[in-house]
C-alpha positions as CSV (number, residue, x, y, z in Angstrom):
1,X,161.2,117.5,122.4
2,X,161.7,120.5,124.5
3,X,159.1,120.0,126.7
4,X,159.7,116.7,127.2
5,X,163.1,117.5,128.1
6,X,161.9,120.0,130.5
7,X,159.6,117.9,132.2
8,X,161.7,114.8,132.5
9,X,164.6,117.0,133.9
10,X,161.8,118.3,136.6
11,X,160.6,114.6,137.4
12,X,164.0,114.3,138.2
13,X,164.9,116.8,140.8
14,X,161.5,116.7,142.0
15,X,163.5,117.0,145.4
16,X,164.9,119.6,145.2
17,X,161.9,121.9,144.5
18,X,160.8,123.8,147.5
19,X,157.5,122.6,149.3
20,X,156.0,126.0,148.7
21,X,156.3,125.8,144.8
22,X,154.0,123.8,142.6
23,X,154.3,123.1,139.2
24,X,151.5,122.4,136.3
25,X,151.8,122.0,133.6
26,X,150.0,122.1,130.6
27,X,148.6,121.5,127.1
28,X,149.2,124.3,124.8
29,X,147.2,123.1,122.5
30,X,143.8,122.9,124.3
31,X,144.2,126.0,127.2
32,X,143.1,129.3,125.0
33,X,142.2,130.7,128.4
34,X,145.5,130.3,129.8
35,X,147.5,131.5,127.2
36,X,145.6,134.5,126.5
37,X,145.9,135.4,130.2
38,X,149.3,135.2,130.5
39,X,149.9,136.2,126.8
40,X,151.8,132.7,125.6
41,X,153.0,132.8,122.1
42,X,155.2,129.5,121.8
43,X,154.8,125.9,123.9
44,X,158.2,126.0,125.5
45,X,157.5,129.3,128.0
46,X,157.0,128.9,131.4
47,X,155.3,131.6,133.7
48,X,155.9,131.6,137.5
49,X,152.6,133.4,139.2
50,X,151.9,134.2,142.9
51,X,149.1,133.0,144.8
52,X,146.3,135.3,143.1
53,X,147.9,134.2,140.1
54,X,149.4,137.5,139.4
55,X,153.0,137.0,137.5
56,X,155.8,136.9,138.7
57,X,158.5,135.7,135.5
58,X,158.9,134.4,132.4
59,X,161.2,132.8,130.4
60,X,161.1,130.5,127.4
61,X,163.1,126.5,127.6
62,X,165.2,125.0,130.2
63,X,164.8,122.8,132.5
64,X,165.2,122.5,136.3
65,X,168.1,125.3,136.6
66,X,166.2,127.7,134.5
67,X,163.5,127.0,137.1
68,X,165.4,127.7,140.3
69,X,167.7,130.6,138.4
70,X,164.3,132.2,137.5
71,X,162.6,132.0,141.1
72,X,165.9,133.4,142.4
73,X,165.6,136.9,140.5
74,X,162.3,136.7,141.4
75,X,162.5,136.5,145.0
76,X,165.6,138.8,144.8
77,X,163.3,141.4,142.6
């Protein structure tokens, strides 16, 4: 229910999302790779990365103002 939350809330303010960010998501359940790499440990987190993929934050739930708070303190950092 989280997720879907989350995503629906993104589908929403699609908008509003600057050009330069892109968002993927997905499966927990089938991307071991993924989740070792960026050490995932519950299906709710969400992991903003640079271009080489390098990490950038991290923070568990929300929704479309958890994104944008979360890129903020990011850019800021």
């Amino acid at each position: 229910p989280t997720c879907k939350a989350a995503a629906q809330d993104f589908e929403t303010n699609v908008s509003k999302i600057p050009n330069e960010i892109q968002i993927i998501k997905v499966d927990y359940d089938t991307e071991s790779e993924l989740k070792e790499t960026y050490s995932i440990t519950t299906q709710h987190t969400f992991v903003a990365i640079d271009s080489q993929g390098n990490e950038i934050s991290r923070w568990i739930g929300g929704g479309f103002d958890e994104l944008t708070e979360e890129l903020d303190v990011a850019e800021k950092g």
